[in-house]
C-alpha positions in Angstrom: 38.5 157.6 -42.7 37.4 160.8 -44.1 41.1 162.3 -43.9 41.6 159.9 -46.8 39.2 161.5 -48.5 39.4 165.1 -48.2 43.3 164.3 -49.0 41.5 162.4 -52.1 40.1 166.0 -53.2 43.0 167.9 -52.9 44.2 166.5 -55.9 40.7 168.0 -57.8 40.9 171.3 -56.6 43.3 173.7 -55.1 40.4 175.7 -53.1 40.7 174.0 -49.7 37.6 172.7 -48.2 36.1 175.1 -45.5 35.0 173.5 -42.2 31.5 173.5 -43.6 32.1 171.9 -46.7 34.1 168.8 -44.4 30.8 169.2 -42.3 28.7 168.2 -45.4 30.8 165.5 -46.2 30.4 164.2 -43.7 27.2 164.1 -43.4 26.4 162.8 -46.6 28.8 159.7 -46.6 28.5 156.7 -44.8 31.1 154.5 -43.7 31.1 151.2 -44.2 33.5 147.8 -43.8 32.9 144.7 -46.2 34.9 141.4 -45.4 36.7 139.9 -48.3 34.3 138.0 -50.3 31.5 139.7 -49.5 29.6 141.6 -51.7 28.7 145.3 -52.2 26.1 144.5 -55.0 24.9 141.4 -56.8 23.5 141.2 -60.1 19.6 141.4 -60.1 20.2 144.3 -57.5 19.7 148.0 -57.6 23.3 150.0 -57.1 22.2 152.0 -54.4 25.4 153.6 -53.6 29.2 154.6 -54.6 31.6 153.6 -52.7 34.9 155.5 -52.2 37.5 153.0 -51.4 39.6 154.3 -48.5 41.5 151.0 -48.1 41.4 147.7 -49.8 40.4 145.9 -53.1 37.3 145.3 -55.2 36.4 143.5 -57.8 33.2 144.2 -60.8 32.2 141.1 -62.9 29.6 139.2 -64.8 29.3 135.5 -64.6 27.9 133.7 -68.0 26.0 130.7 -68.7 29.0 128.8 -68.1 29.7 130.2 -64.7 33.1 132.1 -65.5 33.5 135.3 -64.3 34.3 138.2 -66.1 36.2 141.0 -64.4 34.7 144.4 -65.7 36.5 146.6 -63.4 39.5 146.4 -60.6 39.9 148.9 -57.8 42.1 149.6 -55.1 42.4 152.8 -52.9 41.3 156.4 -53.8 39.1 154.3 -56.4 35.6 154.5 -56.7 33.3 151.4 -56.9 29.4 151.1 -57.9 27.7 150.5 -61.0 27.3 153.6 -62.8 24.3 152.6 -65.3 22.3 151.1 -62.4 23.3 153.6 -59.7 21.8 156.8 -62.2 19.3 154.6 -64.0 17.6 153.0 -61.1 17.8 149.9 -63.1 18.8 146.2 -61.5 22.4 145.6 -62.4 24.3 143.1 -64.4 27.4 143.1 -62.0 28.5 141.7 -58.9 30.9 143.8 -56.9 32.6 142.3 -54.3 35.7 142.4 -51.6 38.7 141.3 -52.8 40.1 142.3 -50.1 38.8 143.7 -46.3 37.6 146.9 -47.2 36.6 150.6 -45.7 34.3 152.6 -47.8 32.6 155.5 -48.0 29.2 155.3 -49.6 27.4 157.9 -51.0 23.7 157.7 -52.6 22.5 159.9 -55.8 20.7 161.8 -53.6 24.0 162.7 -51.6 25.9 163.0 -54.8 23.9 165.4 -56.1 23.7 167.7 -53.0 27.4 167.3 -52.9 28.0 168.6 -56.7 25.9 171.5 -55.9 27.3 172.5 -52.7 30.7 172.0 -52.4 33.1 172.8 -55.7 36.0 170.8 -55.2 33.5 167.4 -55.3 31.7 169.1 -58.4 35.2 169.2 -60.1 36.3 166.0 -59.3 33.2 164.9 -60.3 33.2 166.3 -64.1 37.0 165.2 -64.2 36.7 161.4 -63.3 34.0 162.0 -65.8 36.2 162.8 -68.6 39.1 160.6 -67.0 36.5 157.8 -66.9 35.1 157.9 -70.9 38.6 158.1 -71.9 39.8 154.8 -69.9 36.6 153.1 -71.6 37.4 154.6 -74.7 41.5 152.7 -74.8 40.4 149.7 -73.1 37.7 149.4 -75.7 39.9 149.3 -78.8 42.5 147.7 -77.1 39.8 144.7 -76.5 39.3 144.8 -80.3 42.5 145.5 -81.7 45.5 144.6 -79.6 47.6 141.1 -79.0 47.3 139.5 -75.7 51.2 140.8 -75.5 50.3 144.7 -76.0 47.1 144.7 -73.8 48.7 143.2 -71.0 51.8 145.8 -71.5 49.6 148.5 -71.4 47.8 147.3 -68.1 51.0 147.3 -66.3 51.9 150.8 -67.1 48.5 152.1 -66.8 47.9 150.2 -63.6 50.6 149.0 -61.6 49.0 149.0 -58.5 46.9 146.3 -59.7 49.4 144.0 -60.7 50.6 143.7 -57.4 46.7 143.2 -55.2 45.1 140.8 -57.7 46.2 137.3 -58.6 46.9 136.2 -62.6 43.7 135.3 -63.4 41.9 138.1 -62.2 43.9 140.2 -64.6 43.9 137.7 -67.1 39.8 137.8 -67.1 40.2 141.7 -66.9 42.4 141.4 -70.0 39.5 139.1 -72.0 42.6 136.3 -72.5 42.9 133.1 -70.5 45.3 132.8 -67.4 47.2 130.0 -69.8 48.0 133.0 -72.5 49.0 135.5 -69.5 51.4 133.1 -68.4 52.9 132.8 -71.4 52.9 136.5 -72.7 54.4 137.0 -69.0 57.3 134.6 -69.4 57.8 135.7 -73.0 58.9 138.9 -71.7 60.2 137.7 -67.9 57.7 139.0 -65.7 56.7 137.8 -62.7 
């Protein structure tokens, strides 16, 4: 399990990790299994850890007033998982984060992420990289929200993501998107895709 993730690193960092930096790693993450379906955090609760997602798929989402769900984030392997304002902020969160898949993780607490960034460089630049990586992906998927067709957004998702399109079912992308599965369907036969 922790192969996957010192492969995961390489692509950070060309320093190789020393046997003491592997050591660490070790150390400081946990691993963990979740069956699909079941949850990592629910909303109310404090995000006490990341999870690195060695295999499987996970879903973020709120639920409104109306009890429809509204996928906020999608991963899949070498993905990270967790919510970011409540995991720093040691606030309760607003999300529910759960299995879409069987899972193996690797959790990691502040505490360990912080050792981590301080001792061992390759995490420290993968770190400050997903960083950027991660304002940036906000930053597109936020104007796309408010400026692009139903058509363009979903375009975009499946050449940004296509490893998504083929773990999560229509209406998990669809909610992902902000349209309803009824206008995925037809943007998707519009331009015959499956």
């Amino acid at each position: 399990m922790y192969q996957a993730f010192f492969d995961y690193l390489k692509k950070f960092s060309a320093e190789p990790l020393t046997e003491e930096e592997k050591a660490l790693i070790i150390q400081t993450f946990t691993p963990f299994k979740l069956r699909k379906k079941q949850f990592l955090l629910q909303a109310g609760d404090r995000c006490k850890y990341f999870a690195f997602i060695v295999k499987g798929a996970m879903r973020m989402y709120t639920v409104d007033d109306k009890g429809i769900e509204h996928i906020v984030r999608l991963g899949v392997e070498d993905w990270w998982m967790g919510d970011r304002e409540s995991f720093v902020m040691l606030t309760p969160s607003r999300y529910h984060i759960d299995a879409w898949e069987h899972c193996e993780l690797l959790y990691i607490t502040m505490e360990g992420t912080l050792e981590l960034q301080n001792k061992v460089p390759a995490f420290r630049e993968m770190k400050m990289k997903l960083d950027e990586r991660n304002m940036m992906a906000n930053n597109r998927r936020l104007t796309s929200a408010i400026s692009s067709t139903a058509d363009k957004r979903y375009l975009d998702f499946v050449e940004c993501y296509p490893e998504l399109c083929e773990r999560f079912p229509q209406h998990i992308i669809a909610s992902y998107l902000g349209v309803n599965k009824d206008t995925l369907s037809r943007v998707k036969r519009q331009r015959n895709l499956k």
